[in-house]
C-alpha positions as CSV (number, residue, x, y, z in Angstrom):
1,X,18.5,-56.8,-50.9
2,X,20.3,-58.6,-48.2
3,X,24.0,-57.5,-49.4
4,X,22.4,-54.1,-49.4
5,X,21.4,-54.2,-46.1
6,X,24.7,-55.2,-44.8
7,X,26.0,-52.2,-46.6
8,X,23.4,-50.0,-44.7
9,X,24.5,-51.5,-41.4
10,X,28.5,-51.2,-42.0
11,X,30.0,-48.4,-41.3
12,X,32.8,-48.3,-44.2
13,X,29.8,-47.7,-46.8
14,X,27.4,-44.9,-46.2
15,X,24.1,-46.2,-46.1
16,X,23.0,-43.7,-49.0
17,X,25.7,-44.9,-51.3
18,X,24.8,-48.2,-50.0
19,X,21.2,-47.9,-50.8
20,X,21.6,-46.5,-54.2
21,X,23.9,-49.4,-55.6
22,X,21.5,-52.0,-54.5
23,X,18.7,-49.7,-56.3
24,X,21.1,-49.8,-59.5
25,X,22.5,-53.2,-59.4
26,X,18.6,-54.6,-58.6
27,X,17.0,-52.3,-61.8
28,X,19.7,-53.8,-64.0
29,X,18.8,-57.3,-63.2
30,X,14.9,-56.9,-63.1
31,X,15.1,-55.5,-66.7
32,X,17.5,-58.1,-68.0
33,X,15.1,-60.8,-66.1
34,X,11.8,-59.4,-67.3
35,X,10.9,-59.6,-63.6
36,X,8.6,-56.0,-63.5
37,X,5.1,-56.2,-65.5
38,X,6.0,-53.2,-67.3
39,X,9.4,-53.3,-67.6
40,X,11.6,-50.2,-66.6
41,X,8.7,-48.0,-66.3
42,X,7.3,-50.1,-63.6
43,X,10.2,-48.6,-61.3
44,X,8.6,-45.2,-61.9
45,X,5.3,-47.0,-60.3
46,X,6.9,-48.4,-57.3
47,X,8.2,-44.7,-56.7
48,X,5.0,-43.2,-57.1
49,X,3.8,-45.2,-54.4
50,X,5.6,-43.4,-52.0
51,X,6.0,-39.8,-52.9
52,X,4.1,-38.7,-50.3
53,X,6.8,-39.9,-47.4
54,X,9.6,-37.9,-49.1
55,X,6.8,-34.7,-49.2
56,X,6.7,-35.1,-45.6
57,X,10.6,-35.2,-44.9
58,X,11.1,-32.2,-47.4
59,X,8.5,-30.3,-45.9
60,X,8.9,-31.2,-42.2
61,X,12.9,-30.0,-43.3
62,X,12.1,-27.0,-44.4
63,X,10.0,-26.0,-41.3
64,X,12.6,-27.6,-38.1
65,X,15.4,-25.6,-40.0
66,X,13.6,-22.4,-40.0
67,X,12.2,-22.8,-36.2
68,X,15.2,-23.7,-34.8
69,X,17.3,-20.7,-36.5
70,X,15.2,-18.4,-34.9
71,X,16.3,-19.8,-31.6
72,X,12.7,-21.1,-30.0
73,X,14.1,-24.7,-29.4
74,X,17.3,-23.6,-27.7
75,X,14.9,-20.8,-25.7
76,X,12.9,-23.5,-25.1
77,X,15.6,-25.9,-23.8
78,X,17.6,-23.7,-21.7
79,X,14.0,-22.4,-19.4
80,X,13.5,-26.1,-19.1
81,X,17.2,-27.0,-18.0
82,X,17.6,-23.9,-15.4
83,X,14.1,-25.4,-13.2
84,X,16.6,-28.4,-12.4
85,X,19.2,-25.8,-10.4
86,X,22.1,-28.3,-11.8
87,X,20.7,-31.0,-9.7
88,X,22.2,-34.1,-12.4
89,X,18.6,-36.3,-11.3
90,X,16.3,-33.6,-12.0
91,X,18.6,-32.5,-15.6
92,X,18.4,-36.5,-16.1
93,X,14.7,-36.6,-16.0
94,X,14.2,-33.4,-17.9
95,X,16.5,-33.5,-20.7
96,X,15.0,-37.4,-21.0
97,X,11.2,-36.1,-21.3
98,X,12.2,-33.2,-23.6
99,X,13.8,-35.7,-25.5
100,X,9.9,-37.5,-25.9
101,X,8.4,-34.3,-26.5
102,X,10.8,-32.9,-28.7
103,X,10.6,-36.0,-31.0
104,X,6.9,-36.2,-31.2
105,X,6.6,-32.8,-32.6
106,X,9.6,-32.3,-34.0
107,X,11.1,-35.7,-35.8
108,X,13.8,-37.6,-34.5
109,X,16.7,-36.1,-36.4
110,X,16.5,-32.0,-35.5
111,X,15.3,-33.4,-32.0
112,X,18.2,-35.3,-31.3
113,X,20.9,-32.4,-33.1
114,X,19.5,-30.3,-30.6
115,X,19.6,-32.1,-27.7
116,X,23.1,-33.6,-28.4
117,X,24.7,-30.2,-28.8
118,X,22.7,-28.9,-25.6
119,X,23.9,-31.4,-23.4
120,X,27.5,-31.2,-24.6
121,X,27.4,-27.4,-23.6
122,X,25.4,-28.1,-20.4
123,X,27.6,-30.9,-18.9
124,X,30.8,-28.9,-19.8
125,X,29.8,-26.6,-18.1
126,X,28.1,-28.8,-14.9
127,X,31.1,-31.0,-15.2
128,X,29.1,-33.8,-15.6
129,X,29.9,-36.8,-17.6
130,X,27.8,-36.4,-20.8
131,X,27.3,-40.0,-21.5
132,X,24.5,-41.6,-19.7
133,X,22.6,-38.1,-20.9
134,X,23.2,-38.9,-24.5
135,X,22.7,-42.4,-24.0
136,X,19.6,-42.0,-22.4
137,X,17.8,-39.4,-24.2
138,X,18.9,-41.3,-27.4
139,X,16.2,-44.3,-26.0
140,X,14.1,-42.3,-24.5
141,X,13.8,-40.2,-28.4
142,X,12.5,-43.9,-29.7
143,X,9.9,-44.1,-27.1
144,X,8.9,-40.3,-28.5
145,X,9.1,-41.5,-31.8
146,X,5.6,-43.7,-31.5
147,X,3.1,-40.8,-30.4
148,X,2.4,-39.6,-33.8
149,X,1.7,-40.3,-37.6
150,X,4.8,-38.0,-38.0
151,X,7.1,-38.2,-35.1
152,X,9.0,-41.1,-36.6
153,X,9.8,-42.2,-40.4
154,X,9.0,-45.9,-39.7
155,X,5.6,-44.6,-38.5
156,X,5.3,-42.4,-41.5
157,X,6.1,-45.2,-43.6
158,X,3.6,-47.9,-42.2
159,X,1.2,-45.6,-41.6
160,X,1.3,-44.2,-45.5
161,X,0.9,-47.9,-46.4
162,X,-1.5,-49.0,-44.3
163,X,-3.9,-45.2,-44.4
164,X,-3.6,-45.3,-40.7
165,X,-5.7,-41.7,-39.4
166,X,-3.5,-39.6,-37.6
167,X,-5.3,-39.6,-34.7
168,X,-5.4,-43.3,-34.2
169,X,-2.0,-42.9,-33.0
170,X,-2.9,-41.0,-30.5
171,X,-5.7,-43.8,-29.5
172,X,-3.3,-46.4,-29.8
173,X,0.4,-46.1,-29.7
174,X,0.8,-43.2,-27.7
175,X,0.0,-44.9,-24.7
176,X,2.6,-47.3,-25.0
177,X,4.9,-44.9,-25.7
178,X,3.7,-42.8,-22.5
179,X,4.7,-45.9,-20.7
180,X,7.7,-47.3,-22.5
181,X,9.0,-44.0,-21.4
182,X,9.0,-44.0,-17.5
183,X,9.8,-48.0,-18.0
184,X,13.4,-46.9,-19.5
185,X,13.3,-43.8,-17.8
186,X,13.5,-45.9,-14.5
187,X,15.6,-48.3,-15.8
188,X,18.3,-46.0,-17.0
189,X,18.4,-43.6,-13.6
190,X,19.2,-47.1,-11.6
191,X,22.2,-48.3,-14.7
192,X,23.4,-44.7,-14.3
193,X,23.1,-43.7,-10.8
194,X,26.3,-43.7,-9.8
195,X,27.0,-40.9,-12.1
196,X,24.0,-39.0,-11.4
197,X,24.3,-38.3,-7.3
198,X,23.6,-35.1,-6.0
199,X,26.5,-33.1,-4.7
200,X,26.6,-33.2,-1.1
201,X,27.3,-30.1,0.5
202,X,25.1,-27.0,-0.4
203,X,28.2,-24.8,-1.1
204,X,28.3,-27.3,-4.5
205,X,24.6,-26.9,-4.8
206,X,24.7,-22.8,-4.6
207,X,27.6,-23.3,-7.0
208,X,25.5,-25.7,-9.9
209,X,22.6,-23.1,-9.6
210,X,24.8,-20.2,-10.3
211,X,26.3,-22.1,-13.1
212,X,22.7,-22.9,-14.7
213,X,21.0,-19.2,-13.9
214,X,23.8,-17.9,-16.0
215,X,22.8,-20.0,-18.7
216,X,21.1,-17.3,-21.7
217,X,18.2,-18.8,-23.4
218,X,17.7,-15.6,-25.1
219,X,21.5,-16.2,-26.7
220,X,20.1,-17.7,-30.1
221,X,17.0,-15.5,-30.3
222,X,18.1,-12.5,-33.1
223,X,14.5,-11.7,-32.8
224,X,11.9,-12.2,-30.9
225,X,8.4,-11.2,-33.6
226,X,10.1,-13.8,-36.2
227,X,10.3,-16.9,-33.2
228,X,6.7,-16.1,-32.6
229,X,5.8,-16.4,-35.9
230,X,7.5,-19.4,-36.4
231,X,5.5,-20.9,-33.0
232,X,2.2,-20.3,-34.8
233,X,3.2,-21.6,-38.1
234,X,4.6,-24.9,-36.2
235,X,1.3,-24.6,-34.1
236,X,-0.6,-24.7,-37.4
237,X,1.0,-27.7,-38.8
238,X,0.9,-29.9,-35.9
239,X,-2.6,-28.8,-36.3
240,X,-3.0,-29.7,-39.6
241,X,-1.4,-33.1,-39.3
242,X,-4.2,-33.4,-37.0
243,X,-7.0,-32.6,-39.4
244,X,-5.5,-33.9,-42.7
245,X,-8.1,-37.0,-42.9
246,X,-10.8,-34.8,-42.2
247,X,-9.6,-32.1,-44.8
248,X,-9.0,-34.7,-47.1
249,X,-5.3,-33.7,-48.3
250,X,-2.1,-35.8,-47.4
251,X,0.1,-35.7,-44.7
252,X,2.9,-34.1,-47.6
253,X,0.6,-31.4,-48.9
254,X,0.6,-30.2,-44.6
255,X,4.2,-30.8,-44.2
256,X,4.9,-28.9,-48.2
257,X,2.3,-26.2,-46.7
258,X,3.9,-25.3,-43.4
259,X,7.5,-25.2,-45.0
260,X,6.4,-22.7,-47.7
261,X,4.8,-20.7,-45.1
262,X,7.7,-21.0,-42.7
263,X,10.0,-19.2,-45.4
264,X,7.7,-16.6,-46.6
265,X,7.0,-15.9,-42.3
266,X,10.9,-16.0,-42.1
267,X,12.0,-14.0,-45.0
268,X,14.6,-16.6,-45.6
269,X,16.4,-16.6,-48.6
270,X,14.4,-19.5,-50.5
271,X,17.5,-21.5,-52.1
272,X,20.1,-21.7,-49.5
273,X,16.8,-23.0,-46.7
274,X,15.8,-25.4,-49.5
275,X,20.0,-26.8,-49.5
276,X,19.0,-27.6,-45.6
277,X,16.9,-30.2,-46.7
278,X,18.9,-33.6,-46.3
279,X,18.8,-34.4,-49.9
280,X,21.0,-37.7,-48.4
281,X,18.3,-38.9,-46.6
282,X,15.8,-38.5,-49.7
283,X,18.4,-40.6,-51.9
284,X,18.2,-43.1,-49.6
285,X,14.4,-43.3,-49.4
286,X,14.2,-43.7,-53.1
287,X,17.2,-46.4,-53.4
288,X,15.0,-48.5,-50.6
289,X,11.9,-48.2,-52.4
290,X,13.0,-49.7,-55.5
291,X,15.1,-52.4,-54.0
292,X,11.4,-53.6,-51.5
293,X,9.4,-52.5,-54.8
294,X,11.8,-55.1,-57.4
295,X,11.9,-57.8,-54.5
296,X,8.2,-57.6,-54.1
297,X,7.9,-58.1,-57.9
298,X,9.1,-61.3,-57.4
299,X,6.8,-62.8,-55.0
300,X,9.5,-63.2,-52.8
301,X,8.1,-60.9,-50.3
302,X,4.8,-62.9,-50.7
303,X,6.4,-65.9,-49.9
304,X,7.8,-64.4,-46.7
305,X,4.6,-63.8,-45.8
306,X,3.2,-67.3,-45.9
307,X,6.3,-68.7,-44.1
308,X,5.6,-65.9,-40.9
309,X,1.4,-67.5,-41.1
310,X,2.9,-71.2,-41.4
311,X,5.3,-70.7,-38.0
312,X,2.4,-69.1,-36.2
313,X,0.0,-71.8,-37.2
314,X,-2.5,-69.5,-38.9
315,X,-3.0,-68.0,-35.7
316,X,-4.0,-64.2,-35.6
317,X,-2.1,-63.7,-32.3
318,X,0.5,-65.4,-32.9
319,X,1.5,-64.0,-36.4
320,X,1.0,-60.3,-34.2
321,X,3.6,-61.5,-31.6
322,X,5.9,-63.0,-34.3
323,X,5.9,-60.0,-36.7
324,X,6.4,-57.6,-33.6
325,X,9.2,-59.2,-32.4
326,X,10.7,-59.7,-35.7
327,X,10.6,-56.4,-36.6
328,X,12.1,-55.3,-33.1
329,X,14.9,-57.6,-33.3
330,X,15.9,-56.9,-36.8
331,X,15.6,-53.1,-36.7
332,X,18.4,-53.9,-33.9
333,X,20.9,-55.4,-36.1
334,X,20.2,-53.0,-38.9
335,X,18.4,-50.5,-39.0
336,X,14.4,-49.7,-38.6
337,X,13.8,-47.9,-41.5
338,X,14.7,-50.3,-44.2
339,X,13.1,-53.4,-42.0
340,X,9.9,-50.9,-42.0
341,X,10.1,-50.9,-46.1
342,X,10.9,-54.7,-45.8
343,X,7.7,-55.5,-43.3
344,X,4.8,-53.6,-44.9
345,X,4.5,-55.9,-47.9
346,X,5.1,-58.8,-46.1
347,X,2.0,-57.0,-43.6
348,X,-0.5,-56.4,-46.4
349,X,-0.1,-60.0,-47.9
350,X,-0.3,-61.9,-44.4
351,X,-3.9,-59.7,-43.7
352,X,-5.3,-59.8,-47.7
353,X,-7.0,-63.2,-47.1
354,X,-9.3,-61.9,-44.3
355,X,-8.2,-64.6,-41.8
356,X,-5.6,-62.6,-39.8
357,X,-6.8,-59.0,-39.3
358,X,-4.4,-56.2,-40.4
359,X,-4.9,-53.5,-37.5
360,X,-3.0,-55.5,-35.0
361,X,-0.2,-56.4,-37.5
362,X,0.4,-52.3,-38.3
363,X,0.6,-51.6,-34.6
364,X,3.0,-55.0,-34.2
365,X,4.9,-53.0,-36.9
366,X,4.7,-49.6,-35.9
367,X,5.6,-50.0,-32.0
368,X,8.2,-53.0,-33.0
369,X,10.6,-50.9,-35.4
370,X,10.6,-47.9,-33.3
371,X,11.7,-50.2,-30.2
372,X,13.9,-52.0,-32.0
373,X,16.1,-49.0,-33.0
374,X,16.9,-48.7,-29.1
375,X,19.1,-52.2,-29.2
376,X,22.1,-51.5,-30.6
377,X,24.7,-48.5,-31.6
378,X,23.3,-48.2,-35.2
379,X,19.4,-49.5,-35.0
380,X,17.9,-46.0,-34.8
381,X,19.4,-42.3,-36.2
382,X,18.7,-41.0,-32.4
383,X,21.4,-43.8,-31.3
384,X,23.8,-43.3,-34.0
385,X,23.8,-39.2,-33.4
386,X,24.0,-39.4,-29.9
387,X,27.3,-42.1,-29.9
388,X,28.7,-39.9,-32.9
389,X,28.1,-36.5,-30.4
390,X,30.0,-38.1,-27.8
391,X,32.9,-39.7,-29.4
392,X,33.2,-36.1,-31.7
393,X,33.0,-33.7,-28.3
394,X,33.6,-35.6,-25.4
395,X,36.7,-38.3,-27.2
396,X,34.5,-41.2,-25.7
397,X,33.5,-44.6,-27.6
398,X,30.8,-46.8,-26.4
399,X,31.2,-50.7,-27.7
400,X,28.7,-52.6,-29.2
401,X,28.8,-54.8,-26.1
402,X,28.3,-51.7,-23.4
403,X,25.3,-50.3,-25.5
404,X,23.3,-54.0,-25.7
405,X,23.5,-54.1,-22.1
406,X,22.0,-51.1,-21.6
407,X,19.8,-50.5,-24.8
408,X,19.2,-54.6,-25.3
409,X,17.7,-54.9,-21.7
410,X,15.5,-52.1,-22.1
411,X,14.2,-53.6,-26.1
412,X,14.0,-56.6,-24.4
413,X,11.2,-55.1,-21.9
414,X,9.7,-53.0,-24.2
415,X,9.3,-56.5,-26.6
416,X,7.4,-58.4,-23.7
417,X,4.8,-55.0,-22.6
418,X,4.1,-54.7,-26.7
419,X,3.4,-58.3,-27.2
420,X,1.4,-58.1,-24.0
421,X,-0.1,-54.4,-25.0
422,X,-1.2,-55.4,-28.4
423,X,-2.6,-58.8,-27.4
424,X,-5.3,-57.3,-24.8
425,X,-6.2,-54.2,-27.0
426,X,-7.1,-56.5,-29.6
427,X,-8.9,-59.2,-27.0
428,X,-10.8,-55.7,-26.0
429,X,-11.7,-54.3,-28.8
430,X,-9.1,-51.3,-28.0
431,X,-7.8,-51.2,-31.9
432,X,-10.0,-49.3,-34.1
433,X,-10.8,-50.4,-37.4
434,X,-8.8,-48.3,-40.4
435,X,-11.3,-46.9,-42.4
């Protein structure tokens, strides 16, 4: 599992290829061990577990592809950039927040496609230096990435496991993440200030608006009945993710749903919106389920779990604060989806004896990973699309040792306010009880 992870987080092995050897090599040896209860069908078990993540990333897919060729995230986008007149603050702000927005509705991964491209065009255009934009709304996407059940896969993942309601997101971590924003918000508008002053006289200020009012948002839009209709079946969806609990289907049938109903609203021909999908990502998923479902057959995992109780002393809130942090600091150095499939046994065994309660542990989890990813060039997707954007278009590299100063200072803060978050929601009774 280890080795596999250090494919995962180097860069001469795609984490995919990675994942799927580790899935191979660790199959082989559990069946020549006798290490699964059932023997090779047991793998089929540990998949089964988690179908309902991949329905969710096929179906979610399916739907962002269709939206965005019909242009309403780039409409969207370019209304919101002309407000700022060109001024590089107000852009800064803007293309920040739609970063949060457009993650918690939209995923990390088409979010941050989007965005990436749009600010390559827009500070090409501004002749603005397009790296403390992708830099920032990179970090600020993680912050997005805690509001919802759906917005990021750690949360999907965790929350799966652990039955979290959708809406107890909303209750709970999207708070944090409200603030977590405007904390790195600030933070990053004083690291990149410099390159973010106004222009001076209001001949360049008449020049930047020009330059923005020209901008088209109607550019991508081929026509305008099918972007509605794709509005009301994303509307729908986001709805449904809402009422799932209460309609007593899975977050996968929604997701599955709104896709289906996104091609047949589209006219879309069926296969070639189905090849969208990133079948990659879906590979990967299944390799790291049966590499955590093999290692967990061990007891290994188990035995993880009493060594995290034994450090904290049995204490409730200290186990919290130590899983948090662990789970921030490692989704730094490789990568917070795997450390999410890692964590969530290790989770449900600390909480099974009754003596540590499990809600706080989840939200320890859930607000930990998706902070985490913010620390280094390759802990989240947002980070590793946004550096790839800008060495691809703009021919510039950022070292590990620039991006921990920026990204490291802001997971350190973000570490501290969750501890410190968590700790006095439980004290208060502000954590409600999973059904």
């Amino acid at each position: 599992m280890l080795l596999t992870y250090v494919g995962i987080a180097h860069k001469s092995m795609h984490k995919t290829l990675a994942s799927m050897l580790g899935a191979s090599i660790l199959t082989a040896l559990a069946v020549a061990l006798q290490v699964l209860p059932s023997g090779y069908p047991h793998v089929y078990h540990i998949i089964a577990k988690d179908l309902n993540v991949l329905g969710v990333i096929i179906g979610t897919g399916i739907l962002v592809d269709i939206v965005g060729r019909s242009g309403l995230f780039h409409f969207l986008s370019v209304k919101v950039v002309k407000r700022t007149a060109g001024d590089p603050g107000r852009l800064f702000f803007l293309l920040n927040a739609m970063a949060f927005l457009f993650v918690t509705f939209l995923t990390i991964v088409p979010s941050m496609l989007i965005l990436a491209s749009l600010i390559i065009v827009i500070t090409r255009s501004l002749k603005y230096d397009p790296k403390p934009f992708l830099i920032s709304t990179a970090i600020c996407a993680n912050t997005g990435a805690l509001v919802t059940f759906s917005s990021g896969l750690p949360n999907l993942m965790i929350g799966t496991a652990a039955s979290i309601p959708y809406l107890h997101f909303l209750r709970v971590s999207a708070p944090f993440a409200l603030l977590a924003f405007f904390i790195a918000h600030f933070i990053l508008r004083r690291l990149f200030s410099s390159a973010l002053r106004a222009a001076d006289s209001p001949q360049e200020r008449d020049a930047l608006a020009q330059t923005v009012a020209r901008f088209d948002e109607w550019a991508m839009v081929q026509d305008i009945r099918l972007m509605r209709r794709c509005l009301i079946v994303l509307l729908l969806t986001i709805l449904g993710f809402a009422l799932a609990q209460s309609l007593h289907v899975g977050l996968d049938f929604i997701a599955l749903a709104g896709g289906t109903a996104a091609i047949l609203v589209s006219g879309s021909d069926t296969e070639e919106t189905i090849r969208q999908v990133n079948w990659t990502v879906i590979l990967f998923f299944l390799g790291l389920f049966t590499i955590i479902g093999i290692v967990e057959a061990t007891g290994l995992l188990e035995r993880m779990a009493e060594g995290v109780v034994y450090i904290a002393q049995g204490k409730a809130g200290a186990t919290t604060a130590l899983l948090t942090a662990f789970s921030a600091i490692s989704s730094g150095i490789v990568d917070n989806i795997p450390v999410a499939a890692t964590l969530i046994p290790i989770a449900q065994s600390i909480s099974a004896g009754g003596t540590i309660p499990a809600e706080p542990l989840w939200w320890g989890l859930v607000i930990g990973t998706n902070i985490g990813g913010s620390a280094t060039p390759i802990g989240s997707i947002s980070c590793v699309i946004a550096l790839h954007t800008l060495h691809k278009e703009a021919h510039q590299d950022v070292g590990w040792g620039e991006f921990i100063k920026i990204g490291g200072g802001i997971t350190l803060v973000h570490l501290g306010l969750a501890i410190l978050y968590i700790s006095l929601l439980t004290r208060f009774g502000g954590i409600p009880s999973i059904p």
